[in-house]
C-alpha positions in Angstrom: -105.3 -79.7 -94.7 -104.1 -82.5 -96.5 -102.9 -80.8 -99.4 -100.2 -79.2 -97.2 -99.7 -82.3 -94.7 -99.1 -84.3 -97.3 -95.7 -83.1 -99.1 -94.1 -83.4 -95.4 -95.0 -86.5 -94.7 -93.4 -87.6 -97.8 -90.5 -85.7 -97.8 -89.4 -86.5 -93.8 -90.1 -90.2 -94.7 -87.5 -89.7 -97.2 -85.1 -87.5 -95.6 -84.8 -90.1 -92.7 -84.7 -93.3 -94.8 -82.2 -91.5 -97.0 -80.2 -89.7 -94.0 -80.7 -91.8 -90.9 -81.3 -95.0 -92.9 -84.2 -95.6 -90.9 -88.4 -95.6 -91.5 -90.5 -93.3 -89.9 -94.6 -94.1 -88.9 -96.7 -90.7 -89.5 -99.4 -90.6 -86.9 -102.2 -88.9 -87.5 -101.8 -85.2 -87.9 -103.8 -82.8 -85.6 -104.4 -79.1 -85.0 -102.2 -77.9 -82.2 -103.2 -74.6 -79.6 -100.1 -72.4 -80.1 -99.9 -71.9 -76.0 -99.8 -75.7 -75.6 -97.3 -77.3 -73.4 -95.0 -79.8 -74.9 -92.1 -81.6 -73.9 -89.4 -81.0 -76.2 -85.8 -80.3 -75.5 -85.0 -78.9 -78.8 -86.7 -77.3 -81.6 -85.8 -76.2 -85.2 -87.3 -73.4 -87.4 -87.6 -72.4 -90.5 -89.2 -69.2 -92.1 -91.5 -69.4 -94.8 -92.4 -66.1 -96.9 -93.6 -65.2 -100.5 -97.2 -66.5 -101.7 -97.5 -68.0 -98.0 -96.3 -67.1 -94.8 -95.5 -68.8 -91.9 -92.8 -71.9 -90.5 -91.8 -75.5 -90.3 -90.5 -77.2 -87.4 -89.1 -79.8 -86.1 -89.2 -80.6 -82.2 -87.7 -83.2 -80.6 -86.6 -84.5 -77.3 -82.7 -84.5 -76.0 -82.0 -88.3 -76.7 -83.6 -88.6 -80.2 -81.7 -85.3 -81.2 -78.4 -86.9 -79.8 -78.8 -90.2 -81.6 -79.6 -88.6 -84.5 -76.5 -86.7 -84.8 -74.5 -89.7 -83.9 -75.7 -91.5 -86.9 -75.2 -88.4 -89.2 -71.7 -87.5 -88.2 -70.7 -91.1 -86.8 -69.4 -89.8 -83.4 -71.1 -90.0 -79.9 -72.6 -86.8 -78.6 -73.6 -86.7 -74.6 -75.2 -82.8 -74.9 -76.6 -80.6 -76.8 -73.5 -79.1 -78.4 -72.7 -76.9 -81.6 -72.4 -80.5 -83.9 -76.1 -81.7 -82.1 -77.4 -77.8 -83.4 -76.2 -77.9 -87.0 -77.2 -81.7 -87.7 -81.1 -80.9 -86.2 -80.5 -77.3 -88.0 -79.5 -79.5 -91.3 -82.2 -81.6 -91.0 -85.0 -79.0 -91.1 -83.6 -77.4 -93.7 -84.2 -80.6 -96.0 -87.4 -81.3 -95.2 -88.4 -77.4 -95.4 -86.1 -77.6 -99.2 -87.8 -80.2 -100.3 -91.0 -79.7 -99.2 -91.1 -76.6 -100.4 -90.6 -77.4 -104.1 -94.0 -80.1 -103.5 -95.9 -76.8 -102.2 -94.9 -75.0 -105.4 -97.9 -75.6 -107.5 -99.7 -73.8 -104.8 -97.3 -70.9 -103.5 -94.0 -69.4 -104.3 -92.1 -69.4 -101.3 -88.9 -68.4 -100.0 -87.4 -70.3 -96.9 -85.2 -68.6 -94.1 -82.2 -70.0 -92.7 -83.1 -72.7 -89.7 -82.9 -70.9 -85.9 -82.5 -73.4 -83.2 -84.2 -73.0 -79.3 -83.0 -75.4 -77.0 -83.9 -75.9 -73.3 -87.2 -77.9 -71.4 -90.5 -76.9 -72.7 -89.1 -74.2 -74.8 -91.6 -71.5 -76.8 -91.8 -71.4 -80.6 -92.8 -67.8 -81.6 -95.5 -68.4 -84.4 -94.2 -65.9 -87.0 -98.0 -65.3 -88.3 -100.9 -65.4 -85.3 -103.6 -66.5 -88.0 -102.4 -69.1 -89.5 -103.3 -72.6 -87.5 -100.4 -74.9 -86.4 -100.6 -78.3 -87.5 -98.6 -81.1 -85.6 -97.5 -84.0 -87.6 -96.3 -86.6 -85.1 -93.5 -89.0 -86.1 -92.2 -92.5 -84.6 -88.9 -93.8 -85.0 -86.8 -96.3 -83.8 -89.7 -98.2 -82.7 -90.7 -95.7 -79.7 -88.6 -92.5 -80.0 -91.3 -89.4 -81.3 -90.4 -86.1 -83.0 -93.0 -83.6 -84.3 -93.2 -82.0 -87.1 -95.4 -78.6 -87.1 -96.2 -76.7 -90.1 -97.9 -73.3 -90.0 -98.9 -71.6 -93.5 -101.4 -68.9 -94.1 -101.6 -67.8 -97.9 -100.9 -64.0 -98.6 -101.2 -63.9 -102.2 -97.9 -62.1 -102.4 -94.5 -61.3 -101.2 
């Protein structure tokens, strides 16, 4: 597990002190059920396919995902609008970039464009039902928590 837990830990660490300007505390990753119930508001996915299959994403709740936009774009945000969708959207798409090329020595992969799904306790549809989901739980700004979830299953092919 570590050997694919620990090019995102390193990479969103970056991406946020890089981006947000801000340092994030990893908290100890863990196998997650793929029916569990969470409490996100808002969720960003990307596709993974080639040597692997599966997805990355990020999950969040409203108020991180509207501070986190004001700070990218410098302007105040009150929902969950097109700007709050493309920043989160943005986001994922560094970490699953950059990520990707530190999963390289392992797997030739090709990643999707991100897909957003908003609302309460929203459902991620798992693109691969063998591979196990791993939740890599983040804190920043002292309290706030985001998740990051990686799913990969090797096929040894495109």
């Amino acid at each position: 597990m570590e050997k694919y837990v620990k090019p995102f830990i390193e990479v969103c660490e970056n991406v946020f002190r890089e981006f947000i300007g801000e340092s994030l505390v990893a908290e100890h990753p863990h196998f997650v059920d793929r029916d569990e119930s969470h409490n996100w508001d808002i969720s960003a996915v990307i596709g993974l396919t080639g040597e692997a299959r599966g997805a990355v994403v990020i999950s969040m709740r409203r108020d991180l995902a509207l501070k986190l936009t004001g700070i990218l774009t410098g302007s105040e945000h009150k929902e969950l609008d097109g700007e709050v969708v493309d920043a989160i959207g943005e986001i994922i798409n560094i970490i699953a970039g950059n990520a990707k090329r530190g999963l390289e020595e392992s797997f030739r992969l090709v990643i999707s464009l991100p897909t957003i799904v908003r609302g309460p306790n929203h459902e991620i549809m798992w693109p691969n039902e063998l591979a196990r989901i791993i939740c890599i739980p983040f804190k920043i700004f002292g309290n706030d928590s985001f998740c990051l979830s990686v799913a990969i299953e090797a096929t040894g092919g495109a």
